[in-house]
C-alpha positions as CSV (number, residue, x, y, z in Angstrom):
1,X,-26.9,19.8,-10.0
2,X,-30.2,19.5,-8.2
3,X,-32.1,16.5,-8.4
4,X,-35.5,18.6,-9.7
5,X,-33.3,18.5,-13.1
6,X,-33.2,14.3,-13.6
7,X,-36.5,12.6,-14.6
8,X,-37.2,9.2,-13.0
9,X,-35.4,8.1,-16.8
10,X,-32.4,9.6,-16.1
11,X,-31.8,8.5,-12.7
12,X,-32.6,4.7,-13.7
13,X,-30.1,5.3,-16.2
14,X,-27.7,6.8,-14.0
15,X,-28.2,4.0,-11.5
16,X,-27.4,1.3,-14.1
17,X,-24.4,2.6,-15.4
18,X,-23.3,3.4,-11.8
19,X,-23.4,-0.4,-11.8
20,X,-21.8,-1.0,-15.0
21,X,-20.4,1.7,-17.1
22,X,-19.8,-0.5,-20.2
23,X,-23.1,-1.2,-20.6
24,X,-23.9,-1.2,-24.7
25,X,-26.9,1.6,-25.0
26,X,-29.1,-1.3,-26.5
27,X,-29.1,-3.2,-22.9
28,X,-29.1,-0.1,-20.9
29,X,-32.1,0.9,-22.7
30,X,-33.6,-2.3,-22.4
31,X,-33.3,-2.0,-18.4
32,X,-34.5,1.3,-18.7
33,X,-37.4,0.7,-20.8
34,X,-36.6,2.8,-23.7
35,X,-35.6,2.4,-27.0
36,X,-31.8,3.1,-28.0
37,X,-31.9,6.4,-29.5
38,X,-33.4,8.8,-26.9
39,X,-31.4,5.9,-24.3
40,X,-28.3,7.3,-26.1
41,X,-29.5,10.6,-26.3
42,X,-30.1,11.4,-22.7
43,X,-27.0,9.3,-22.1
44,X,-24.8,12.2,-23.8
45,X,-26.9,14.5,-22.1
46,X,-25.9,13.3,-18.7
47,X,-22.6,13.5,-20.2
48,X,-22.8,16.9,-21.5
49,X,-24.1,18.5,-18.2
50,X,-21.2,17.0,-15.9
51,X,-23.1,14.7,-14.1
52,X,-21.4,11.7,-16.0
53,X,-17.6,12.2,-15.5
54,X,-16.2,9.3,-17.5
55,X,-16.5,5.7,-16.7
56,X,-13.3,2.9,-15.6
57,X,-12.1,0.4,-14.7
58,X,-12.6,-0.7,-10.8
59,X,-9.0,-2.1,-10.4
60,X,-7.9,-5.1,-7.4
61,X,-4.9,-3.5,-5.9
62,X,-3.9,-6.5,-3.8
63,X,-4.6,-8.6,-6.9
64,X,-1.7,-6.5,-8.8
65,X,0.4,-7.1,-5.1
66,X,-0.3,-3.4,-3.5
67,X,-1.0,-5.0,-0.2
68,X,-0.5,-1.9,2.0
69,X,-3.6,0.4,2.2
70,X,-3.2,3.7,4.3
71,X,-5.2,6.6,5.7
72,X,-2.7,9.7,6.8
73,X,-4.4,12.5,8.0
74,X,-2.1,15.8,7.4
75,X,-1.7,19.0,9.5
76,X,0.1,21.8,7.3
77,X,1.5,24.6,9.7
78,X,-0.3,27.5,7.7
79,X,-3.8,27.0,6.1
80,X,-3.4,29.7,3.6
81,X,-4.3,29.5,-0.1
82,X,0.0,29.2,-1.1
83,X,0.2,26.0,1.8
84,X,-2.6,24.7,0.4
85,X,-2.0,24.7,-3.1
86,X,2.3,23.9,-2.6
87,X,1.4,20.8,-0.9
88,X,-1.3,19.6,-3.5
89,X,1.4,20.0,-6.2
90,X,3.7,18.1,-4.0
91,X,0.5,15.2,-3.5
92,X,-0.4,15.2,-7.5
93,X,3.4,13.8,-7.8
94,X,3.4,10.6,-5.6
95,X,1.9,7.7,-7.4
96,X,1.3,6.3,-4.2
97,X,-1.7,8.4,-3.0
98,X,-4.3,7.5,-4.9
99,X,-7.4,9.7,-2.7
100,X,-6.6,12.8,-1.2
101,X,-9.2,15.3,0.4
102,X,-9.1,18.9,1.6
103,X,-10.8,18.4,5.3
104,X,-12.7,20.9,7.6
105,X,-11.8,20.1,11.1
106,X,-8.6,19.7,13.1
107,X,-6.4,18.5,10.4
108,X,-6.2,19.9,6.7
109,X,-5.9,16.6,4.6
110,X,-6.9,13.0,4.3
111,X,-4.9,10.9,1.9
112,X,-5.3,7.1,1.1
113,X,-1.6,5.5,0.2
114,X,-1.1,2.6,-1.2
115,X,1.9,0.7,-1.6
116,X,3.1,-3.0,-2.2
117,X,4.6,-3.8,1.2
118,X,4.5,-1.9,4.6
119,X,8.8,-0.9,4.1
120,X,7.4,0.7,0.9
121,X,4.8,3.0,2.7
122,X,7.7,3.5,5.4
123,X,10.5,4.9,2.8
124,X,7.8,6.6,1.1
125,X,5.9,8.5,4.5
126,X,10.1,8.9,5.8
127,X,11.8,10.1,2.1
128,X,8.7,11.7,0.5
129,X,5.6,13.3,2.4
130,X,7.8,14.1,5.8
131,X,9.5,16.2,3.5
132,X,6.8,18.3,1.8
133,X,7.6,21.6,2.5
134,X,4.9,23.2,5.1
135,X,3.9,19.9,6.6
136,X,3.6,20.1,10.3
137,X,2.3,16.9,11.6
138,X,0.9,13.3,10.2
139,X,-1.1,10.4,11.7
140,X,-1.3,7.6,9.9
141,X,-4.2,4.9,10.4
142,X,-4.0,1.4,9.0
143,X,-7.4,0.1,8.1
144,X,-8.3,-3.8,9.1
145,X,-10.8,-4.8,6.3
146,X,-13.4,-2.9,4.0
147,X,-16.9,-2.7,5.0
148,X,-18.3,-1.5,2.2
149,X,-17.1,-0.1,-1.5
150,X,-19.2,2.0,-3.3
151,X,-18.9,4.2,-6.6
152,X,-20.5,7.6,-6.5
153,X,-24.2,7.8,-5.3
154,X,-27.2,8.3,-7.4
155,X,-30.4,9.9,-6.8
């Protein structure tokens, strides 16, 4: 979706509910400068059109006791379609990956893992993703502190 498509209205609303997606239409179209109707309108619209997704929660997982936060990049020993879409099965099973993106570049996969304690990601990286059929090598890199979180960008 081009950016030609969104008016300046749609992208101030898509910037405020960016920042908080339970926003009640009558203050989102109060920050917008709109009344509630067409507010709600292009709202659905957005909707509609895919650009708005769905809306959630954004969810502490240290504050729920998943301490352990991983990066695992994945080599797969064939990069055809078959590989590819066995070992994404195999991925949309374990509760502990919570990201996981098909890469260009020397590796095929980049996973974030996240599990309560650092013998958790161990028994999980030894009795679960070592054993994912057409896996051929792993590096795993333990990040320090976040930088910066972001949701998705807006225009």
């Amino acid at each position: 979706m081009e950016n030609a498509t969104l008016d300046e209205i749609d992208i101030r609303i898509l910037r405020e509910i960016a920042r908080d997606g339970r926003v009640p239409v009558q203050a989102l179209a109060e920050r917008i400068g709109l009344s509630a109707t067409p507010t709600a309108r292009r709202l659905r619209r957005l909707e509609d059109r895919g650009i708005v997704t769905g809306y959630r929660a954004v969810i502490d997982e240290a504050a729920l006791g998943f301490d352990v936060s991983v990066f695992i990049s994945v080599q797969l020993d064939r990069q055809v379609d078959d590989a590819l879409a066995r070992f994404e099965q195999a991925i949309a099973r374990f509760d502990e990956v919570v990201d996981c993106w098909l890469m260009t570049g020397d590796r095929d996969y980049l996973l974030r893992v996240v599990t309560r304690t650092m013998r958790d990601f161990e028994q999980f990286l030894t009795g679960r993703l070592t054993r994912v059929q057409g896996v051929a090598s792993i590096q795993s890199s333990i990040p320090l502190r976040r930088v910066k979180a972001g949701g998705a960008r807006t225009p």
